[in-house]
C-alpha positions in Angstrom: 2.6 43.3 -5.4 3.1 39.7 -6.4 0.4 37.1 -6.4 1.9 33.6 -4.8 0.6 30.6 -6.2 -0.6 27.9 -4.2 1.2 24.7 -3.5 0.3 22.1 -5.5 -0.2 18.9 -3.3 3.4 17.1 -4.9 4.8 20.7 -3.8 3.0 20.8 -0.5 4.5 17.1 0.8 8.0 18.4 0.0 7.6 21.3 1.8 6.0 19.9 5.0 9.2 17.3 4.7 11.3 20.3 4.6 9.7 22.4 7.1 9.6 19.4 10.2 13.1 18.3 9.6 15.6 20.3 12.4 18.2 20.0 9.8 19.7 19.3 6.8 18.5 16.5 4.4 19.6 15.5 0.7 17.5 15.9 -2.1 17.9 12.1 -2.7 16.5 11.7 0.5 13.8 13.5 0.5 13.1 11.5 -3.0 13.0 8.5 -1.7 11.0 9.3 2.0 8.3 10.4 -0.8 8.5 8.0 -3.6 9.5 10.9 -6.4 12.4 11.0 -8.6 15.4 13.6 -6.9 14.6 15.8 -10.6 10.9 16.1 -9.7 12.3 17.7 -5.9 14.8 20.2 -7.6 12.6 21.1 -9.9 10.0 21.9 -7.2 12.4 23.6 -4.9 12.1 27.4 -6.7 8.4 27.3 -6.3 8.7 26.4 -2.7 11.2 29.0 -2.0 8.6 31.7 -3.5 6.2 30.5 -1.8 7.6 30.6 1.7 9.6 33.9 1.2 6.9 36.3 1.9 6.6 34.6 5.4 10.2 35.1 6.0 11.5 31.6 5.4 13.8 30.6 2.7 14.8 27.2 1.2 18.5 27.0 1.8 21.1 24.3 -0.7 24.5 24.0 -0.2 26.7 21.2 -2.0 28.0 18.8 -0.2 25.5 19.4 2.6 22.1 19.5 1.5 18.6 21.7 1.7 16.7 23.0 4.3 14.2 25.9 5.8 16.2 28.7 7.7 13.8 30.9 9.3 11.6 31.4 12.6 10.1 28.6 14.3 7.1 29.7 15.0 6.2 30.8 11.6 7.5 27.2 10.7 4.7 26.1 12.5 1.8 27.9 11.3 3.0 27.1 7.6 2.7 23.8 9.0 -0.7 24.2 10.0 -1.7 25.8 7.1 -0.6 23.4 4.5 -3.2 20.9 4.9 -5.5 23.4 3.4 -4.3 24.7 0.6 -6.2 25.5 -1.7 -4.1 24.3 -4.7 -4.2 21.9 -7.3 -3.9 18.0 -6.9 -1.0 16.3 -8.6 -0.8 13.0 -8.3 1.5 10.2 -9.3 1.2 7.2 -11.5 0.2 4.3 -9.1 -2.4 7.4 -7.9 -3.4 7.9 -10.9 -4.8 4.6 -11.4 -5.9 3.6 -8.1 -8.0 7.6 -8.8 -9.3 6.1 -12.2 -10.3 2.8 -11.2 -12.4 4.1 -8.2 -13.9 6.5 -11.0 -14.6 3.6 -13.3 -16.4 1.1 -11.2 -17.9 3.7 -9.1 -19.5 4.6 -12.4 -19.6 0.8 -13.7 -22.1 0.0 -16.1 -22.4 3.6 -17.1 -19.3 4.9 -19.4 -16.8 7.8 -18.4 -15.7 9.9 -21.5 -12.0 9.9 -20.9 -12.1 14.1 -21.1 -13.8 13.3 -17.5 -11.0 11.4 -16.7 -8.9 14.0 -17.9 -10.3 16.5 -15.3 -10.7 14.0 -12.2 -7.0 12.7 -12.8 -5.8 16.4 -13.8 -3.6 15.0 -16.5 -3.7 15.0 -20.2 -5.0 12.7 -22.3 -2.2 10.7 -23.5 -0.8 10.3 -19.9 -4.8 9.6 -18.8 -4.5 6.4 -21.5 -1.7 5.4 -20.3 -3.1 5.3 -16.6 -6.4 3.2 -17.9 -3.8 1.0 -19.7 -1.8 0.3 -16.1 -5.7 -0.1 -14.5 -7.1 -2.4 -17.2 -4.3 -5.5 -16.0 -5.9 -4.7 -12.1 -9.2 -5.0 -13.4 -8.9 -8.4 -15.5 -7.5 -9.5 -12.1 -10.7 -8.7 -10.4 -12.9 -10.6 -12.9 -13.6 -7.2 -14.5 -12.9 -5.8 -18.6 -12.6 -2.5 -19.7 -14.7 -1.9 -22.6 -13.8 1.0 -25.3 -16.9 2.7 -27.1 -16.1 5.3 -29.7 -17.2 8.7 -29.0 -18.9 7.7 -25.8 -16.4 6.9 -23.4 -15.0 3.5 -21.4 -16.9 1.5 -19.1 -16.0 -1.6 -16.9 -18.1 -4.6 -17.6 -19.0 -7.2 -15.5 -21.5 -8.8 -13.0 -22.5 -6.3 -10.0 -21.2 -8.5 -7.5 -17.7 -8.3 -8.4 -18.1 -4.5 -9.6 -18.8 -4.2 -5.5 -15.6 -6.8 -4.7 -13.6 -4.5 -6.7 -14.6 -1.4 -5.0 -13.6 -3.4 -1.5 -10.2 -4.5 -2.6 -10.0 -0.9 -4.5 -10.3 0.9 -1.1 -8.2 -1.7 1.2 -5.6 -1.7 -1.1 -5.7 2.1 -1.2 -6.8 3.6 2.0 -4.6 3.2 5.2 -6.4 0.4 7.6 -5.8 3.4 10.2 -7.8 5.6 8.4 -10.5 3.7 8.0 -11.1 2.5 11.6 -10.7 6.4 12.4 -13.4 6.7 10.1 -15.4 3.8 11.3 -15.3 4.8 15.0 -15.8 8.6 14.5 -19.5 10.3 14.7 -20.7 11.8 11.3 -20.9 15.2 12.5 -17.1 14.6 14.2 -15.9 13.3 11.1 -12.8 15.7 9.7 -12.6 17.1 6.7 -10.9 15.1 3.8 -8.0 17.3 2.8 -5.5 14.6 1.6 -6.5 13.3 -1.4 -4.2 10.4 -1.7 -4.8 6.9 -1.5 -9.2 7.3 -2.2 -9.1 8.7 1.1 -12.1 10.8 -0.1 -14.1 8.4 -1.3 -13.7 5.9 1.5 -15.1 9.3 3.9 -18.3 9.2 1.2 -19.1 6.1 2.6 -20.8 6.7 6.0 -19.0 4.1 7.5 -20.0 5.0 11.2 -23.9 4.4 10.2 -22.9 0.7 9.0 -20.2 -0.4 11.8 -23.5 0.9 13.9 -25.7 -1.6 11.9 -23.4 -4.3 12.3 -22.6 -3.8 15.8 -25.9 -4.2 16.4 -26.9 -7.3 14.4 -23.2 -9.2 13.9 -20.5 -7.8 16.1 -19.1 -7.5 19.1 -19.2 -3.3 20.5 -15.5 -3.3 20.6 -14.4 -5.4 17.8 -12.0 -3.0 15.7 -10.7 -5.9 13.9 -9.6 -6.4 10.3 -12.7 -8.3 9.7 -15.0 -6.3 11.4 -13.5 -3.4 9.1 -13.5 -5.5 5.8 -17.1 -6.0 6.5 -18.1 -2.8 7.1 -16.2 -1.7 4.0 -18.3 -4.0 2.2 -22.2 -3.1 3.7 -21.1 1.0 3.0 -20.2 -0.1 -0.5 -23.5 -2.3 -1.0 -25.5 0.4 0.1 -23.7 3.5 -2.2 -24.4 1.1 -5.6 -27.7 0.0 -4.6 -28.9 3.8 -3.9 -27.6 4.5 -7.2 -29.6 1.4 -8.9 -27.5 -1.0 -9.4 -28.9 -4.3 -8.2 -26.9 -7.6 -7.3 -28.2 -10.3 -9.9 -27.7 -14.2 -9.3 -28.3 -17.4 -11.0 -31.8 -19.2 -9.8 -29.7 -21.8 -8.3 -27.1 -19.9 -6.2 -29.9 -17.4 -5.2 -32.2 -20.0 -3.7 -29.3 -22.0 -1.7 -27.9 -18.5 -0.5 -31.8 -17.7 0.4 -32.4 -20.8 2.3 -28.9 -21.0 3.9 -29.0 -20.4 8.5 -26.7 -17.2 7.5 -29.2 -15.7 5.4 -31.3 -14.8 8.7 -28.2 -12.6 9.9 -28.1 -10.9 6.7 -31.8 -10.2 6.2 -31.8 -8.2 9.7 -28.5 -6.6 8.7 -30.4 -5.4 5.3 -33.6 -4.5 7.2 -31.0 -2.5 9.6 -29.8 -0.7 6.1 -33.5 -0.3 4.6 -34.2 1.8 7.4 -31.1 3.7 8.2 -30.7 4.5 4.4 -34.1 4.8 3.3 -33.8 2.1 0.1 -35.0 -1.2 -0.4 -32.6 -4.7 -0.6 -34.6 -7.3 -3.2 -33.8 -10.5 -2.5 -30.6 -11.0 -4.6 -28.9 -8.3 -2.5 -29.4 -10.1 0.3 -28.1 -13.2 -0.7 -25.2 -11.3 -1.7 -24.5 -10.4 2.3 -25.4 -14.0 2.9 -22.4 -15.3 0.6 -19.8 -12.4 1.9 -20.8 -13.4 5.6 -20.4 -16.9 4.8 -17.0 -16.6 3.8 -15.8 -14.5 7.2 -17.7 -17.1 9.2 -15.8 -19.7 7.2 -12.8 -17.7 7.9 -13.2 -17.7 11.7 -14.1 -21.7 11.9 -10.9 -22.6 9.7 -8.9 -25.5 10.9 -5.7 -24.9 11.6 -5.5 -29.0 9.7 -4.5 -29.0 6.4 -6.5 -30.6 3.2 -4.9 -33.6 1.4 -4.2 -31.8 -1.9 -3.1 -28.6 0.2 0.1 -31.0 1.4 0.8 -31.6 -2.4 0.9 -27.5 -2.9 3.0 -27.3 0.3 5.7 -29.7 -0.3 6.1 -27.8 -3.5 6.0 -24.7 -2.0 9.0 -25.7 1.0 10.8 -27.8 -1.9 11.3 -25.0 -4.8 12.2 -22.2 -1.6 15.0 -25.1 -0.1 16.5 -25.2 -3.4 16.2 -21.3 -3.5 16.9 -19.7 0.2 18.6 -22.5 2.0 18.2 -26.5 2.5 17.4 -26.4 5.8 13.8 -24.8 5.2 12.4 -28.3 3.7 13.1 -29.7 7.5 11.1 -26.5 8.9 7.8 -27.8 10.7 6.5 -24.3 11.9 6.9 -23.1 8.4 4.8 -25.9 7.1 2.3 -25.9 9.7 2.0 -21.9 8.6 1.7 -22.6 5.2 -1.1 -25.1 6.0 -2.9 -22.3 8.1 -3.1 -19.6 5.4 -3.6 -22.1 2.6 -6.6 -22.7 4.1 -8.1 -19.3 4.7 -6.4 -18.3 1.5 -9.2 -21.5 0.1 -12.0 -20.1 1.8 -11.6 -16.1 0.0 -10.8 -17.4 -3.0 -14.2 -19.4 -3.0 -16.0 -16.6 -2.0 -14.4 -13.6 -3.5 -13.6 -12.1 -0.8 -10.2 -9.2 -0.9 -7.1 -10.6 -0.6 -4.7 -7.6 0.7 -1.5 -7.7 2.7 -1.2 -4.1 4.4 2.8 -4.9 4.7 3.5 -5.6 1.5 5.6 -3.1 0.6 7.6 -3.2 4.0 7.6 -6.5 3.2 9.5 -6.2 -0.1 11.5 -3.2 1.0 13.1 -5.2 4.0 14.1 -8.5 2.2 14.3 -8.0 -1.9 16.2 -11.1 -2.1 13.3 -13.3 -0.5 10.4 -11.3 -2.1 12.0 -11.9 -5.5 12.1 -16.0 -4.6 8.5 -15.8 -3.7 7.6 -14.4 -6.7 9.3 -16.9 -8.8 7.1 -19.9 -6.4 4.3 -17.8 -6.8 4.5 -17.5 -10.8 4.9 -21.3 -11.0 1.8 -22.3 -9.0 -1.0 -23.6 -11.1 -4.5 -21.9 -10.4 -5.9 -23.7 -7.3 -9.5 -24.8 -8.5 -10.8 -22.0 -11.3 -9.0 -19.2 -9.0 -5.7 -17.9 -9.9 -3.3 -16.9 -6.8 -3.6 -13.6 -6.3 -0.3 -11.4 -6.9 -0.7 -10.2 -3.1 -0.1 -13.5 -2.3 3.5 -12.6 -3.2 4.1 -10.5 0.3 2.9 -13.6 2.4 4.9 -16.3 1.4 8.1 -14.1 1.7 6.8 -13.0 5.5 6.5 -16.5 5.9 10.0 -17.5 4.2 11.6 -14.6 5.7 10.4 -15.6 9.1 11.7 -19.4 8.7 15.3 -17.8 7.6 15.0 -15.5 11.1 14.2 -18.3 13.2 16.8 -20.4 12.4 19.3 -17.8 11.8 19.9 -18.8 8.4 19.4 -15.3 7.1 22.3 -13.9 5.2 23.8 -10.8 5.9 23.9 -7.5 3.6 27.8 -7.0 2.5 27.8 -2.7 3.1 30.3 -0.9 1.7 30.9 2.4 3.9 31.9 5.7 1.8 33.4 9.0 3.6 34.9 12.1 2.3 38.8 12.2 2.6 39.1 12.1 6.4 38.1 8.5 7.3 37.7 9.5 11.5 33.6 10.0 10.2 33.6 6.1 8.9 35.0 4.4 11.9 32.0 6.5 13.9 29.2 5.0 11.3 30.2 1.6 11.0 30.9 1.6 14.7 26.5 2.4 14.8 26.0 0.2 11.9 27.2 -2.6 13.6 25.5 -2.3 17.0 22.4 -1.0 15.2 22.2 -3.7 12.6 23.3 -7.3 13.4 22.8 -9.0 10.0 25.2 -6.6 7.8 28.8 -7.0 7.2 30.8 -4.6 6.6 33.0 -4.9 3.5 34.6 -2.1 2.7 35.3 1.3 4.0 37.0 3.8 1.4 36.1 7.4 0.8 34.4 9.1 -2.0 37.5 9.2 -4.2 38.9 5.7 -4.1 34.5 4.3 -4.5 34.2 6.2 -7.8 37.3 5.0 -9.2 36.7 1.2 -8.3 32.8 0.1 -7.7 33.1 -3.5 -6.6 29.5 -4.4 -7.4 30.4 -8.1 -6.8 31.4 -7.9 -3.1 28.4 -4.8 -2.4 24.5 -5.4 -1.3 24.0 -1.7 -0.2 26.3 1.6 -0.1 25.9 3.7 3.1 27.5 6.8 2.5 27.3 10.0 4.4 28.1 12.2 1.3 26.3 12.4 -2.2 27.7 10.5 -4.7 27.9 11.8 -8.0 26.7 8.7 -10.1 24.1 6.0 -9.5 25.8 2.9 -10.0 23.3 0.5 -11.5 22.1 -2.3 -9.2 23.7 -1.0 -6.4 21.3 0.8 -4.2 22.8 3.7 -2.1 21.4 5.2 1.1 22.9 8.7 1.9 23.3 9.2 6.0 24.5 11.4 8.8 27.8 10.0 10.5 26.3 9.7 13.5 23.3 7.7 12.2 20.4 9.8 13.4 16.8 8.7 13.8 15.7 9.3 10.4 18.4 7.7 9.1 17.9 4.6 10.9 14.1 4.6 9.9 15.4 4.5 6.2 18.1 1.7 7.0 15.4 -0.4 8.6 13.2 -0.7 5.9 16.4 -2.2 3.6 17.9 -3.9 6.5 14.9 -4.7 8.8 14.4 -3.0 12.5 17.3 -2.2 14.6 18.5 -4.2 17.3 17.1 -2.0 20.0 
């Protein structure tokens, strides 16, 4: 009889995609609803077939229509059921990879990690391992951390303890779903579920105990049903202080700093919040631990008392902010009050965690840059040319913010331009009145340019007249800079949820 072989985890998201659609889908799409290349899905097809044939299901392709499960439903579902435990090997992708071997590094931060370690944690070979530390070295010297190489022992991240422990924090929120981690933060130890989805440090953020230290706070700081992104941020934070102090690693501060953080009114809150942690832990805070909470609780109480009233060197960055996106976007944003008086808000807050270190993380960033590429490419020019504000360089997440802002101005005051769609059909064109007929109603801002079917498109790509291609058959060549979205003719749910985050939400 022959032995199946597990599902790797890659092999186990295509799968469940396949298994939970009611029909057919493209390989392209499934590629892009999971962020892998459309080769990396046909190469993993084969191996899902086997593995779903002894439970009579089989992974059906046709051309010209696409791939799908054919089989029972109820054995659908208990595949379903059964994927989350798998029992086969992670594999992981690049950004994974990193966000995997940072967490390993600083977790492990003063001590060195031999990359063979690495090797094994990461499931990856050694030259591809490199090349991961490589892509996490740049996040690191962002963080006010440096990688340092010792022959023959391994690499280890250097740097002072307190921004070993900021690092962990923006590791995690940049990593972890904020969903997850309030599910986590609300949920009883013993209640807790297992960690089966590796992805995103989920793992290690469920290491943390973070019910014990939302309890701690609760009860010292917090209000019983605060569950906001601050209360979770600060949570974060405690679990993280806790986990490097049990495992010796001790805050250190200059004389100066440590007295004015000892004798500060905030310092009170924080010595009950580390007595709170002494006990429920069972480990001791010295003194430069807890001025360590003192300064992170200063900067959220800064945070909450921020005036909405600008500085007078933040109107300076402003005017060059609203200047360089008129001459950008459109004139009419320079005459934009709201957007200034926006700008003026989060330049303020955006003052107060730079001063004190504390994450800077925009959960819709990549929605963000998805939804308007045009704006998000604008704001990363601004945000390129703006000089470091004090001895703090912007941050790069800084990027998604000013086009939410930017894009927001351009909404309000209709000034948005819309996305030139060129339709493609097979030969009969009846399917392409029906889609851009849904198009239209479902998405204000687009134009349609052109409607021509598969034939006429391959012979003559008008790249100059095209944002986006909607087309509701494969197309046998990418045509570069041109992205291309493959739909149903009637525009079905999924396919509007992959329109929407090109084209923004739907009008109803």
């Amino acid at each position: 009889m022959a032995v199946v072989v597990p599902l790797d985890s890659r092999q186990a998201s295509i799968t469940r995609m396949l298994l939970t659609q009611t029909g057919p889908s493209t390989v392209e799409a499934i590629a892009s609803e999971l962020k892998l290349t459309s080769r990396v899905v046909r190469y993993n097809l084969p191996s899902i077939d086997t593995f779903l044939r002894p439970e009579g299901l089989h992974v059906m392709r046709r051309r010209g229509v696409g791939v799908w499960v054919s089989g029972d439903d109820d054995r659908r579902q208990a595949i379903l059921l059964s994927l989350g435990a798998a029992a086969g090997p992670r594999v992981l992708d690049g950004e994974d990879r990193k966000l995997h071997a940072l967490a390993a590094l600083l977790d492990a931060s003063p001590r060195p990690v031999h990359i063979g370690d690495l090797e094994v944690e990461l499931g990856a070979s050694r030259p591809t391992v490199r090349r991961d530390v490589r892509a996490a070295e740049a996040w690191l010297e962002g963080h006010h951390l440096h990688l340092q190489r010792l022959p023959g022992v391994g690499i280890a991240v250097r740097g002072s303890e307190i921004d070993i422990r900021k690092g962990l924090l923006s590791l995690v929120l940049e990593a972890v779903p904020a969903e997850h981690l309030l599910s986590e933060m609300g949920a009883p130890k013993h209640a807790r579920p297992h960690v089966t989805d590796m992805r995103g440090l989920a793992h290690f953020a469920s290491q943390l105990d973070l019910p014990t230290h939302r309890a701690i706070l609760t009860a010292q700081l917090l209000e019983p049903d605060d569950a906001g992104p601050m209360a979770m941020v600060a949570t974060l934070y405690l679990a993280i202080v806790t986990r490097r102090v049990r495992a010796g690693h001790r805050a250190e501060l200059q004389s100066g700093q440590l007295r004015s953080l000892i004798d500060h009114p905030v310092a009170a809150a924080a010595a009950r919040i580390a007595a709170a942690v002494e006990k429920e832990a069972d480990l001791t805070l010295d003194e430069a631990d807890v001025a360590a909470i003192t300064e992170f609780l200063l900067g959220f109480v800064e945070l909450v008392n921020a005036s909405l009233a600008t500085q007078p060197d933040d109107e300076i960055v402003i005017d060059r902010l609203v200047a360089s996106a008129a001459s950008r976007l459109h004139p009419s944003l320079a005459e934009d009050v709201q957007l200034r008086r926006s700008l003026g808000e989060h330049l303020r807050r955006l003052r107060v965690r730079l001063r004190y270190g504390l994450p800077v993380t925009n959960p819709l960033d990549q929605e963000v840059r998805q939804r308007y590429p045009d704006v998000y490419r604008v704001a990363t020019e601004i945000v390129a040319a703006l000089h470091p504000m004090g001895d703090a360089v912007v941050p790069h997440e800084e990027i998604g913010f000013l086009t939410m802002y930017l894009a927001g101005s351009l909404e309000r005051n209709r000034l948005r331009p819309k996305t030139r769609i060129t339709v493609v059909c097979p030969a009969g064109m009846a399917t392409a009145w029906i889609l851009v007929s849904r198009l239209s109603a479902e998405f204000p801002n687009v134009e349609i340019t052109r409607v021509v079917s598969k034939t006429v498109f391959e012979k003559d790509v008008d790249i100059a007249a095209t944002d986006l291609v909607v087309s509701t058959v494969p197309l046998e060549d990418e045509v570069a800079n041109l992205q291309t979205v493959v739909v149903s003719p009637l525009l079905r749910e999924r396919d509007l949820r992959r329109l929407s985050r090109i084209l923004g939400e739907p009008a109803h």
